[in-house]
N, C-alpha and C positions, 0 to 999 in steps of 0.2 A: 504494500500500500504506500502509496507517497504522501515524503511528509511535505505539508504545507507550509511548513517552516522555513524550507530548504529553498519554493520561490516565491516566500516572501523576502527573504535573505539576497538571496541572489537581486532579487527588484529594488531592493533595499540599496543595495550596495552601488547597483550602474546609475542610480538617482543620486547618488551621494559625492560620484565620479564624476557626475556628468558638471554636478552643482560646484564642484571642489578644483575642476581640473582647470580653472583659470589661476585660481589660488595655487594650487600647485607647481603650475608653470615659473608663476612670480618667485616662488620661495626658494627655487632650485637656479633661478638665475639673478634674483638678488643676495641671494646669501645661499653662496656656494659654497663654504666652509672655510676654513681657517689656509692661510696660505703657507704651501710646503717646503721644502727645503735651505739651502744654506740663508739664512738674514746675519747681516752685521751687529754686532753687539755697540755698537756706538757709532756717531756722525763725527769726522772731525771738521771743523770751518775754520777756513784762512782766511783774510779780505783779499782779494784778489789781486792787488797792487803788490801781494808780498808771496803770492803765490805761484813760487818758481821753484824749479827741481829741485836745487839745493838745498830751498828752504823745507821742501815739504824731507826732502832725505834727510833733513838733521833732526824730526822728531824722533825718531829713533833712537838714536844716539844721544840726543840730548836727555829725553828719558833715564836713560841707562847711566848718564852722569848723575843725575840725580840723584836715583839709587846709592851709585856707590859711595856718593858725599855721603849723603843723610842717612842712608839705611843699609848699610853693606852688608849685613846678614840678615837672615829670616828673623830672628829674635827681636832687634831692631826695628826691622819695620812690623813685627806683632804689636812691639811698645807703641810706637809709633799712633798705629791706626787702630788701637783698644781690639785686637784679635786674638786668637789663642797662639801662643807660640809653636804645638806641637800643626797647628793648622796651617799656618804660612810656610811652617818647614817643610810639608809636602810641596808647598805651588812655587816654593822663590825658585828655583830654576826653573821650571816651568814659565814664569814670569819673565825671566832674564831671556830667555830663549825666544816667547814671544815677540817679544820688545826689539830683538834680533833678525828675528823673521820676517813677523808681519805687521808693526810697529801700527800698522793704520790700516783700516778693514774697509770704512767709505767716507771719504775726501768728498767736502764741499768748497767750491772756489765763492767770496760773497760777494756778491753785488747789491749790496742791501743794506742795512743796518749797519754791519762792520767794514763796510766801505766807504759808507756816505755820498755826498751829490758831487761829481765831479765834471767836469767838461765832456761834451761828445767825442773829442778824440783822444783824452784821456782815459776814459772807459773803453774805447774801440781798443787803444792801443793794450793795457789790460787784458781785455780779452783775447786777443793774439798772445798775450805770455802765457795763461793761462794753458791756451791749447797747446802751446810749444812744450810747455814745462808738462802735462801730459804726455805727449810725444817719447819728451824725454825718457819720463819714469816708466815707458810702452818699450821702451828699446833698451833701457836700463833692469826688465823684469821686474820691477819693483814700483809698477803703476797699483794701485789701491781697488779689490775687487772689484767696488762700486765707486765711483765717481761723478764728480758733474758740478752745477754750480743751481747760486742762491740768485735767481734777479734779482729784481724790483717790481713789485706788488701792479695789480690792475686796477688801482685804483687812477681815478681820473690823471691826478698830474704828473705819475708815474709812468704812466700805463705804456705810453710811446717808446720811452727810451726801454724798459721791464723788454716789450718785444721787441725790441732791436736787438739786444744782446742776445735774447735768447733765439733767435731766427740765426744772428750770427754766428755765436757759440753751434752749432747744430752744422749748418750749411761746413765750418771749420773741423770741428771734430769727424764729420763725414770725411771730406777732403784730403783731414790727415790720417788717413784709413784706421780710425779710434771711434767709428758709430756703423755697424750693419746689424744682419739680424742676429747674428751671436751676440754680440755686443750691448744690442739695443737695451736688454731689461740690465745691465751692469751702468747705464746712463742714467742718472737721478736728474731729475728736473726740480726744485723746489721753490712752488708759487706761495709768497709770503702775504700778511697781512691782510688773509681772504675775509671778505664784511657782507660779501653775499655770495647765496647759489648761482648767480647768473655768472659770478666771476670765474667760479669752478665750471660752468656748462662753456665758458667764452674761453678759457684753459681747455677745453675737453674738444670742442671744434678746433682750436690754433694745431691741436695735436695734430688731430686729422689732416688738416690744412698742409701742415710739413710732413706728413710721411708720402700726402702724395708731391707734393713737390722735389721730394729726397729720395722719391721711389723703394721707399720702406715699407716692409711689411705690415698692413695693417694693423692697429691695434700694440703698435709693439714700441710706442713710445709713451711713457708711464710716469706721472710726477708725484710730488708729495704734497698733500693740503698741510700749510703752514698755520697751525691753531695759536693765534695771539692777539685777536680781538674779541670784546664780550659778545658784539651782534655775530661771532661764530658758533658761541654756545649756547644763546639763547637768543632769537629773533625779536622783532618787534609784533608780532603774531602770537608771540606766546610759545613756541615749539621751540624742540632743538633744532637749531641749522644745520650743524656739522654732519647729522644723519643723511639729508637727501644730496647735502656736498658729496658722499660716496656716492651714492646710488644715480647720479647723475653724467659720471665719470663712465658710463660704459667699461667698469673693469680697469680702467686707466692708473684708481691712484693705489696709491703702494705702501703710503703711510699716511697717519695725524700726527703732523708734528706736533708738541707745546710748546706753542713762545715764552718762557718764562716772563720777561721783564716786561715786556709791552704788552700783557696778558694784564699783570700787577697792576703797573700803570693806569691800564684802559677801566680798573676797578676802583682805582686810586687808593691803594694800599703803597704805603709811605717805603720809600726807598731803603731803609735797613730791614726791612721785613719781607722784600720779595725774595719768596726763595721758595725751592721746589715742593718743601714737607709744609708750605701757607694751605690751611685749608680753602681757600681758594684755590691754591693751585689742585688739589686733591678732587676740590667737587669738577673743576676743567675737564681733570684726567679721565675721574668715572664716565663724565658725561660719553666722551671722545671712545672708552673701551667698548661702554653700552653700542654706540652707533658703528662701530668697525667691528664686531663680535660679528663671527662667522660669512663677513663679509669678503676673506682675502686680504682687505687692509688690516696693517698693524698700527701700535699704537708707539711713538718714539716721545721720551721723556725730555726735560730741555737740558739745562745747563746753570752750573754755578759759575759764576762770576768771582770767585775764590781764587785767585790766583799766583798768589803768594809762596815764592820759591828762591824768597832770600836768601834765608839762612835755615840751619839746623829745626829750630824751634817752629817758622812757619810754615816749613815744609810739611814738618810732622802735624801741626794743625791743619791742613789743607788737607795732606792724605786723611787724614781722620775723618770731617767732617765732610768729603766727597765718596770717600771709601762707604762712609754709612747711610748717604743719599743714595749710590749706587745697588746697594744691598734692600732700600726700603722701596725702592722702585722694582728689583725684583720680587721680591716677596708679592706688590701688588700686581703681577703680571705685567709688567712693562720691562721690555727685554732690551731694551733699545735706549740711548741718550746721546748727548752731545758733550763733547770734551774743546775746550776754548785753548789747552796748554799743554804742552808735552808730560808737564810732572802729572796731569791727569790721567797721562796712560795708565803709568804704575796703579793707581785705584782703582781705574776702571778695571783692568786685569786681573789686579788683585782681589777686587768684590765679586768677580764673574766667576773666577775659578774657585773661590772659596765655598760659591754658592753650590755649583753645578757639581763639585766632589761632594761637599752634604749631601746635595741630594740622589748621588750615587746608589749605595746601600739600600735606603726604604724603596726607591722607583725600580731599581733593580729586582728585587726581591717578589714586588707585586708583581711585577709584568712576568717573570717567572710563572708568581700562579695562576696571573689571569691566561698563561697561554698554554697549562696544563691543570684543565678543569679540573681532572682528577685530584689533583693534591690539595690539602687542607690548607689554610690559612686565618688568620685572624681576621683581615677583612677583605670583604667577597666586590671586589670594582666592578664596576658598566663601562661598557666600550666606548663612552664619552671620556673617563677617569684614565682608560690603555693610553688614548691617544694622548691625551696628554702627557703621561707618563713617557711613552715612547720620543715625546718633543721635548720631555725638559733633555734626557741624556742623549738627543741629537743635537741639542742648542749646545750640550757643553763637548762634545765633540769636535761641533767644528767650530768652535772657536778656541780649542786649543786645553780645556780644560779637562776633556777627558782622551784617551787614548779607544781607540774601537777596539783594540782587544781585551782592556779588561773590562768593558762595558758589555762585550760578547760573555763571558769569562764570566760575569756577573750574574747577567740574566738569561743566557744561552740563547740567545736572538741577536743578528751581527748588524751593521746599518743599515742593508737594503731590507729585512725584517723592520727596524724600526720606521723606516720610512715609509712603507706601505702600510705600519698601524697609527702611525701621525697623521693621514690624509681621511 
């Protein structure tokens, strides 16, 4: 006998698809998930006027002077930056080694706030060293995964010269055979000072506009929304802006920056108090996670203005109180920030590796039993809790903090296992 359940079920169900499948559509191509593989653990910014090979090759090395002034053993910089000493003793080579290697992960050249308003041929000319000293660092091996530069904003009085550089910059980097499709997603564009969605949609067309003029693969040129006005995180409407800022990008942008200062500023929270841990700055960041969550964009933290590498005494203030900014940025899911000074590498380094070996052990161990149901364990994770698990010890992978074979070694799943459970 048939059950009557089974086509009311069934009738049930193609009314439900039929009603659903617009929503559907939407949810799988606005918010496509969390975006995969290698990201940069920090942004560095040069003003562009001073960004030239030499200079960008002596962060490096200037770095590693620092260290060996102020902190020449693990001990020292644990005192230092209030960390455990048996914990720094595992990363300070690992650190020194870093700092040796890959000293800068993605390089911004500014044309913008840290450059200020200069002459049309003074900027032109700028931008020509810029690319040259790219070039450079292209033939030297030692050009910065990601790279590219900061305009000037689209806002009206801006907006002219903002796209002239960046038309230039582009037409340049093309020419000096530093922009095709391999290339194209390691090119950061970063549009600052965004105050509306139209500037982000007028960003999102200009793209369009130069891939076909540069005969670039579509869709393969990608910038960063610069979050450092209030009308970005909250409209005159009522809504958050920074939400349909993605969703308007066709997939385009790649992060939400926070403008620290001119964020503060635009709030009027008084100049010894702009700093990353302002809850102000905290309600920005939520806002900025909420709206980039499973969107592909990430979210990049800003920068201290600390930069103090006098002497012995402000050195180790500095590392201390950037070392512990770096750390509370991770804890709240922001993987990403901006470093203003070479002695910020050491922190930045030093906070990332410290973090991603903590969290070695516990993430290891889970993803172990979430990938052998069979075995018992104290707590039973959902495939939302794997993936991330699987991304924090891909984050600390390739950024130098963990090694893939004792990450393998750990949880008996090697990179390309982690990476197809992070997606």
């Amino acid at each position: 006998m048939a059950d009557p359940r089974a086509d009311f079920r069934s009738n049930l169900t193609a009314q439900l698809d039929a009603q659903l499948s617009a929503a559907d559509a939407a949810l799988g191509s606005q918010y496509p998930g969390a975006a995969s593989g290698r990201h940069p653990v920090h942004t560095v910014y040069v003003p562009a006027d001073r960004c030239t090979a030499q200079a960008i090759g002596q962060w490096g090395p200037t770095a590693l002077e620092l260290l060996a002034s102020y902190a020449p053993n693990a001990g020292e910089l644990a005192s230092a930056t209030g960390q455990s000493a048996d914990d720094v003793a595992q990363v300070y080579d690992r650190l020194t080694s870093k700092l040796s290697r890959e000293p800068i992960e993605d390089l911004r050249a500014d044309f913008e706030d840290g450059y200020g308003v200069r002459s049309d041929d003074a900027e032109d000319a700028h931008l020509q060293q810029v690319v040259e000293a790219f070039a450079s660092l292209q033939s030297a091996g030692t050009l910065p995964a990601w790279r590219g530069i900061r305009f000037k904003s689209f806002e009206a009085p801006t907006r002219a010269r903002g796209l002239r550089t960046l038309v230039d910059y582009l037409y340049a980097v093309r020419d000096a055979g530093l922009l095709d499709a391999d290339s194209a997603p390691h090119t950061v564009l970063t549009l600052p000072k965004v105050t509306s969605v139209d500037q982000v949609s007028a960003m999102t067309a200009a793209c369009g506009a130069l891939e076909r003029e540069l005969r670039l693969p579509a869709r393969s040129l990608t910038f960063e929304i610069q979050v450092e006005t209030p009308q970005a995180i909250l409209g005159s409407d009522g809504l958050a802006s920074v939400a349909p800022m993605v969703h308007v990008t066709e997939g385009r942008v790649t992060s939400l920056v926070y403008g620290t200062y001119d964020y503060s500023a635009g709030l009027g929270i008084a100049a010894p108090y702009q700093a990353l841990d302002h809850p102000a700055a905290d309600h920005a960041k939520a806002v900025m996670q909420v709206a980039a969550a499973q969107t592909g964009a990430r979210v990049c933290d800003g920068s201290t203005n600390v930069v103090a590498f006098g002497d012995r005494e402000a050195a180790h203030a500095t590392w201390a109180l950037h070392t512990a900014l770096v750390e509370r940025s991770l804890v709240r899911g922001i993987y990403q920030g901006w470093d203003m000074h070479p002695g910020h590498l050491v922190s930045r380094y030093l906070a990332n590796f410290l973090f991603f070996r903590a969290a070695l052990p516990g993430a290891a161990a889970r993803l172990a039993t979430y990938l052998d149901r069979s075995a018992g364990g104290d707590v039973m994770d959902e495939p939302a809790t794997a993936r991330m698990l699987a991304a924090a010890l891909l984050r600390g992978v390739h950024c130098g903090a963990l090694d893939s074979a004792e990450v393998e070694t750990a949880c008996g799943a090697g990179v390309s296992t982690l990476s197809e459970l992070s997606q």
